[in-house]
N, CA, C and O of each residue as an XYZ file, in Angstrom:
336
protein
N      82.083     58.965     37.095
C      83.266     58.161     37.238
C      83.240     57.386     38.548
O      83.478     56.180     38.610
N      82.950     58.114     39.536
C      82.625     56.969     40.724
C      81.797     55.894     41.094
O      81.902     55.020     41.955
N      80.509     56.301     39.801
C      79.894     55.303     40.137
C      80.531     53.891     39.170
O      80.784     52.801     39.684
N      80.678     54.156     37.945
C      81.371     53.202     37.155
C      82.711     52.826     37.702
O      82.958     51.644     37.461
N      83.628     53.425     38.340
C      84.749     52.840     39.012
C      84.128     51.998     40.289
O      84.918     51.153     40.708
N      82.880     52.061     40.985
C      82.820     51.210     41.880
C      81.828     50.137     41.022
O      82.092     48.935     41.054
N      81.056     50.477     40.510
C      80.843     49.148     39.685
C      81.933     48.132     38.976
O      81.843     46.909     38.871
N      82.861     48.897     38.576
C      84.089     47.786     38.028
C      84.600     46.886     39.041
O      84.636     45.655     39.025
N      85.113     47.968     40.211
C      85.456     47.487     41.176
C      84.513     46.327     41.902
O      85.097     45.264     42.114
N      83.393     46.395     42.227
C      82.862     45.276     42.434
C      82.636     44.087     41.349
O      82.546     42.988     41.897
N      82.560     44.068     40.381
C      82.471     43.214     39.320
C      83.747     42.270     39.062
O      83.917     41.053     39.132
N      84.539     43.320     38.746
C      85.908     42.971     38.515
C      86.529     41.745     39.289
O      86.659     40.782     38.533
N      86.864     41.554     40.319
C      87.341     40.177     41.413
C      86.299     39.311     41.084
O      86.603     38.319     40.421
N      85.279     39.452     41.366
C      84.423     38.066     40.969
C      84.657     37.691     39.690
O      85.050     36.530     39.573
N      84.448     38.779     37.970
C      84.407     38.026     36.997
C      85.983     37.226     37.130
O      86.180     36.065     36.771
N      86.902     38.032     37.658
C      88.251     37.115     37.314
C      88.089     35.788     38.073
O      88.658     34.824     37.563
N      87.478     35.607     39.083
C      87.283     33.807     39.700
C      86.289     33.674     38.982
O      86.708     32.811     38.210
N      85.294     33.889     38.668
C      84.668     32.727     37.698
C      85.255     32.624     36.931
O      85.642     31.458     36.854
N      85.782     33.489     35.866
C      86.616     32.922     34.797
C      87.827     32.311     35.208
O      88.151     31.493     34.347
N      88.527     32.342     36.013
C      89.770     31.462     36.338
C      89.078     30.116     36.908
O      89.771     29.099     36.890
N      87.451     30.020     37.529
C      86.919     28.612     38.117
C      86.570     27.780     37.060
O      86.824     26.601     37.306
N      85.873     28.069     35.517
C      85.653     28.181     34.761
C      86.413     27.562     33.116
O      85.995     26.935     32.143
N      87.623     28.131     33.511
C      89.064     27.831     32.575
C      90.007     26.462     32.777
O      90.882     26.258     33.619
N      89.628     25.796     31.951
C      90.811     24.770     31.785
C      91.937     24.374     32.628
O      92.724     25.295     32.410
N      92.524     23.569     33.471
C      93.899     23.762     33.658
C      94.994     23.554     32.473
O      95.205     22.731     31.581
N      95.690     25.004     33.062
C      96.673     25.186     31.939
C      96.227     26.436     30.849
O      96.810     26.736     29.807
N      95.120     27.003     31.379
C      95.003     28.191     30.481
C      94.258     29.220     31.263
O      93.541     30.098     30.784
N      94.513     29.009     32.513
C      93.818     30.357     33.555
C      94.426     31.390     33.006
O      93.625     32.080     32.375
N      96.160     32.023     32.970
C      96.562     32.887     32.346
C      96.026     33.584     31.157
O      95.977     34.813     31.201
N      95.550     32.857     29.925
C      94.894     33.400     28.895
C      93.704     34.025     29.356
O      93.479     35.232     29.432
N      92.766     32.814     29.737
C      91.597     33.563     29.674
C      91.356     35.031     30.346
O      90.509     35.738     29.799
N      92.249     35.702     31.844
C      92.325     36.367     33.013
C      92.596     37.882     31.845
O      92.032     38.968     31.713
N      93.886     37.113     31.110
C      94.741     37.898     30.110
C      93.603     38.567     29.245
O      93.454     39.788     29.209
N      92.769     37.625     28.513
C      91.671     37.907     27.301
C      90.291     38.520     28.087
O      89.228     38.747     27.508
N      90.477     38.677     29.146
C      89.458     39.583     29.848
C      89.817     41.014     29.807
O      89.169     41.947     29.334
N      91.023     41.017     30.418
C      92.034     42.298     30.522
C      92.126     43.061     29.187
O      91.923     44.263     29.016
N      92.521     42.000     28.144
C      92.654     42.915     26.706
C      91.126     43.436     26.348
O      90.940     44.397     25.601
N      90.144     42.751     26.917
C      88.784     43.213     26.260
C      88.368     44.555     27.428
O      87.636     45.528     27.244
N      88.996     44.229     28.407
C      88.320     45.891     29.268
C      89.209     47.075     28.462
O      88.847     48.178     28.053
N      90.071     46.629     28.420
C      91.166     47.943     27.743
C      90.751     47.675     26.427
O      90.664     48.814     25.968
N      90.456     46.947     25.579
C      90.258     47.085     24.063
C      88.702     48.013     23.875
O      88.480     48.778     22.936
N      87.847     47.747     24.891
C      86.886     48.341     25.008
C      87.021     50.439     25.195
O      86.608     51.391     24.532
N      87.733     50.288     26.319
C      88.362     51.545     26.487
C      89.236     52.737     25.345
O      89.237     53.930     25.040
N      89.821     51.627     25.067
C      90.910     52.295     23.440
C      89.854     52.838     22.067
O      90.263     53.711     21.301
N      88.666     52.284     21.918
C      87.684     51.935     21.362
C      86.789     53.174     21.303
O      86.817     54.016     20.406
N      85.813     53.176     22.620
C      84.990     53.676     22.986
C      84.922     55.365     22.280
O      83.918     55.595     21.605
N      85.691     56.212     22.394
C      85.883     57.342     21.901
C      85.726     57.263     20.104
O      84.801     57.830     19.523
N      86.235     56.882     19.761
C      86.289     56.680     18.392
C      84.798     56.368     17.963
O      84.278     56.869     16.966
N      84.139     55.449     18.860
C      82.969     54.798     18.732
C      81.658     55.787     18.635
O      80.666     55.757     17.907
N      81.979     56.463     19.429
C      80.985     57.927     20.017
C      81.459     58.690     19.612
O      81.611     59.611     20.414
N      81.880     58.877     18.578
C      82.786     60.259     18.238
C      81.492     60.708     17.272
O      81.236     61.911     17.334
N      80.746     60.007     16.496
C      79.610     60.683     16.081
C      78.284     61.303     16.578
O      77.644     62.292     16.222
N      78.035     59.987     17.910
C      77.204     60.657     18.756
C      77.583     62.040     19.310
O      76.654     62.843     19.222
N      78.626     62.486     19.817
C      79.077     63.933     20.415
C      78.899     64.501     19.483
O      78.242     65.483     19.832
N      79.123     64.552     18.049
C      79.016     65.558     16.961
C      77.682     65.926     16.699
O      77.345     67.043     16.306
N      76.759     64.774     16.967
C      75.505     64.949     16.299
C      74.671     65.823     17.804
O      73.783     66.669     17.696
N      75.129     65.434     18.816
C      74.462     66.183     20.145
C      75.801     66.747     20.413
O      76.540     67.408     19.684
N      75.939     66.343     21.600
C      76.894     67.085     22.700
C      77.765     66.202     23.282
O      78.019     65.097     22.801
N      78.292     66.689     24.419
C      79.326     65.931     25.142
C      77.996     65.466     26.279
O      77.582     64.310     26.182
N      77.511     66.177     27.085
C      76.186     65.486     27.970
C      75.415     64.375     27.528
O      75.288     63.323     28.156
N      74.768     64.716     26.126
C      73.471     64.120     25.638
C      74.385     62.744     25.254
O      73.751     61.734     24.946
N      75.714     62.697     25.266
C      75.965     61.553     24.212
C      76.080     60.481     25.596
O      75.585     59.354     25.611
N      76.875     61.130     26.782
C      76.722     60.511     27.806
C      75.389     59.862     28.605
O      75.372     58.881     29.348
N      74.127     60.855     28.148
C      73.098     60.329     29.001
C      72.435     59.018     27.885
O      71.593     58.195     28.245
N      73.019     59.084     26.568
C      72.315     57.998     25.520
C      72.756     56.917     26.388
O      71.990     56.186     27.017
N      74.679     56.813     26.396
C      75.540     56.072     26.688
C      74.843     55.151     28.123
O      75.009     53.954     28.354
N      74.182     55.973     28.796
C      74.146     55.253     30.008
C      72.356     54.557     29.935
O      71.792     53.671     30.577
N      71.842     55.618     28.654
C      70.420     54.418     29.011
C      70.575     53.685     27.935
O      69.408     53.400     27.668
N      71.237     53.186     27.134
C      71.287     51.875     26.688
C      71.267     51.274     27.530
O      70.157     50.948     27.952
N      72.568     50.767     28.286
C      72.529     49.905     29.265
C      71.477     49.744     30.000
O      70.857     48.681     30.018
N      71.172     50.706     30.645
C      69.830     50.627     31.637
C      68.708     50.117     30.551
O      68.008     49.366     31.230
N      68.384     50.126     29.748
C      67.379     49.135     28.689
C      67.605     47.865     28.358
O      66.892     46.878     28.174
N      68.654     48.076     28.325
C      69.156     46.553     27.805
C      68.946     45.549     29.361
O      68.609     44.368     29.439
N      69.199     46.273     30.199
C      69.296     45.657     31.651
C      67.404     45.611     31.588
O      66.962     44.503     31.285
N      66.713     46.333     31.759
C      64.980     45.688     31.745
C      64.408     45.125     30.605
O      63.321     44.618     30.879
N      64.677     45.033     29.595
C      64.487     44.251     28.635
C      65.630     43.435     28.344
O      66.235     43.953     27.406
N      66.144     42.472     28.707
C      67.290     41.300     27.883
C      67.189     41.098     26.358
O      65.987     40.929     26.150
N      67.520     41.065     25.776
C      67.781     40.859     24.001
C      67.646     39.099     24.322
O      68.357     38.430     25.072
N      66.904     38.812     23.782
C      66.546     37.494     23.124
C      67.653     36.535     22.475
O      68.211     36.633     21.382
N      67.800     35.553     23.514
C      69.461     34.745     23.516
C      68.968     33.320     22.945
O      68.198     32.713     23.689
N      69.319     32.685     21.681
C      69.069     31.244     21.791
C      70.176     30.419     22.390
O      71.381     30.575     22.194
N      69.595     29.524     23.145
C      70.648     28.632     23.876
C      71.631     27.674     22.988
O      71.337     27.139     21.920
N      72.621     27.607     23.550
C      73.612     26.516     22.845
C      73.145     25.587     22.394
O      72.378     24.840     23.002
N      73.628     25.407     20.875
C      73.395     23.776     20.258
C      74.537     23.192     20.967
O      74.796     21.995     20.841
């Protein structure tokens, strides 16, 4: 938890100025807003999401999957085509 609360914490203030530098005038509110609903929609989520992983392992093992995805996904990038 501390390390993910200081990762938010550092993340967090910057993504909200880019996305408010980023946003339209006249719709900084939404977008700040539609960030907010996606950290908490993520959160509300998450349990439900993993509720099979814990069944099929544990409460540990589902956590250590949980955290090397990310860490994979972070040295290998998934293959993005650029905007038409």
């Amino acid at each position: 938890m501390l390390v993910g609360g200081t990762g938010v914490g550092l993340v967090a203030p910057d993504l909200n100025l880019l996305l408010s530098e980023l946003a339209p005038d006249g719709r900084h509110g939404r977008v700040i807003s539609g960030l907010v609903t996606a950290v908490f929609f993520g959160q509300f989520l998450s349990p439900p999401a993993l509720r099979r992983l814990v069944r099929r392992t544990d409460l540990a093992a589902a956590f250590t999957w949980t955290r090397g995805a990310p860490a994979a996904g972070a040295v290998r990038p998934w293959p993005v085509s650029p905007p038409a």
